[in-house]
C-alpha positions in Angstrom: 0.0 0.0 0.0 1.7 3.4 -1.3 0.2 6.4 -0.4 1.7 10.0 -1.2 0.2 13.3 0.2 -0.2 16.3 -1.3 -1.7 19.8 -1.6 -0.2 22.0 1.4 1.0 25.2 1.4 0.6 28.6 3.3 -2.6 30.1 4.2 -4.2 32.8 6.4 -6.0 32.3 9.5 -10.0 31.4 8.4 -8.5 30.3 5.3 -9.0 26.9 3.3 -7.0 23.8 1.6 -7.6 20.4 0.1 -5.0 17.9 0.5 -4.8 15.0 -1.5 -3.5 11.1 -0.9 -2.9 9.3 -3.9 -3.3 5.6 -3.7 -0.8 3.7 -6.2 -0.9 0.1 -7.0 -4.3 -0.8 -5.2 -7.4 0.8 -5.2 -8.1 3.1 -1.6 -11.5 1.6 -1.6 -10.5 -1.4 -0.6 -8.8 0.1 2.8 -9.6 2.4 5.5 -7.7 5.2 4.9 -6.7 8.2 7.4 -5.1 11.8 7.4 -2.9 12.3 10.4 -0.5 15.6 11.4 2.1 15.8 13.2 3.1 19.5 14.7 6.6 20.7 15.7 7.0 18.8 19.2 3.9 17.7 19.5 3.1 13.7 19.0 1.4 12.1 15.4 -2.2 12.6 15.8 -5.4 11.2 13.6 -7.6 13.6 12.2 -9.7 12.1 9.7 -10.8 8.3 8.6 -12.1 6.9 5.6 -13.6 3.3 5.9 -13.3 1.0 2.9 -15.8 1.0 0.6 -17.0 -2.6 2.1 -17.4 -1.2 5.5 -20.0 1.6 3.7 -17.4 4.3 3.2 -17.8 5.5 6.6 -16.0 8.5 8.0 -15.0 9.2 11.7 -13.1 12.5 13.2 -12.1 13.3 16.4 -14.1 15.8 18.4 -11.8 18.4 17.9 -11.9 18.0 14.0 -15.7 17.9 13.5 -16.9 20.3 11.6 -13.6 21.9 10.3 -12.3 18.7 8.5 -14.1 16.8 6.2 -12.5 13.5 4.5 -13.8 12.4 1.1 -12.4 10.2 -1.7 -13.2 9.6 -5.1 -12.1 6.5 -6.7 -12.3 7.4 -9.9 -9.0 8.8 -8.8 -8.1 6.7 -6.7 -7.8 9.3 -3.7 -8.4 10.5 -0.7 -9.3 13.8 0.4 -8.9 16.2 3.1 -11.0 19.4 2.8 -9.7 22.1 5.8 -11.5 24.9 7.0 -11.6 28.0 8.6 -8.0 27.5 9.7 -6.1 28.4 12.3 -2.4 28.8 13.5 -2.4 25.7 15.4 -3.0 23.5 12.4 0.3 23.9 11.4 1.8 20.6 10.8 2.6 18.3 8.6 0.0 15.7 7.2 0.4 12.4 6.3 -2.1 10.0 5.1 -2.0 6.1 5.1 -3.6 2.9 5.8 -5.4 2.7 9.0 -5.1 -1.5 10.2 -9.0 -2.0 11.7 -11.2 -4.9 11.6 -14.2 -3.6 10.6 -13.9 0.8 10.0 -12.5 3.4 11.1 -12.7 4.5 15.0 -10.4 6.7 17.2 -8.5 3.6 18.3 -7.5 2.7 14.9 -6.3 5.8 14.6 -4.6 6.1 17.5 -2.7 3.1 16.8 -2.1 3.9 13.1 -0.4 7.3 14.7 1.6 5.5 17.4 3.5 3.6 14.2 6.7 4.1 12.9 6.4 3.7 9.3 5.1 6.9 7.2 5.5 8.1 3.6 6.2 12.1 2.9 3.9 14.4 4.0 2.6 17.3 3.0 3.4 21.0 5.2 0.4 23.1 6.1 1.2 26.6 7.6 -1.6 28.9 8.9 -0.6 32.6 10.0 -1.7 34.6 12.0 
């Protein structure tokens, strides 16, 4: 499973971006897929899930994400998603998406475990000023 992120850049506080994670060599139906940032000091946390398409596509956030996050994927294009609003400084970080490992969808403590894992592609930097 190869998954690259994409789509960061700089933006203003209140301001928007779409990141993108582009499955290769499999199709991101078939897997739960999650968005994850890590900050500068601060510990890998999950921020958005995708279940697989036989799970019924579900989504799950976090508390602190709903409403502001919104994870989507088309497989047309084989990707996944991540649609940011109304941003503020402290989502500055780094995003990365990947697989999340769960038996049946997405849930916080696949994604907690997923973020406690060693192995991660590149990432994509997101900076919000002030």
């Amino acid at each position: 499973v190869q998954l690259q992120a994409s789509g960061g850049g700089s933006v203003q506080t209140g301001g928007s971006l779409r990141l993108s994670c582009v499955g290769t060599g499999f199709n991101v139906d078939d897997y739960h897929i999650g968005w994850f940032r890590q900050a500068s000091g601060k510990e890998r946390e999950g921020v958005a899930c995708v279940s697989s398409g036989s799970s019924g596509g579900r989504t799950y956030y976090p508390d602190s994400f709903k409403g502001r996050f919104t994870i989507n994927k088309d497989n047309a294009k084989n990707t996944v998603y991540l649609q940011m609003n109304s941003l503020k400084p402290e989502d500055t970080a780094v995003y990365y998406c990947a697989e999340v490992p769960a038996p049946i969808r997405c849930s916080g403590a696949a994604l907690g475990i997923r973020a406690d894992s060693d192995s991660w592609g590149q990432g994509t930097l997101v900076t919000v000023s002030s």
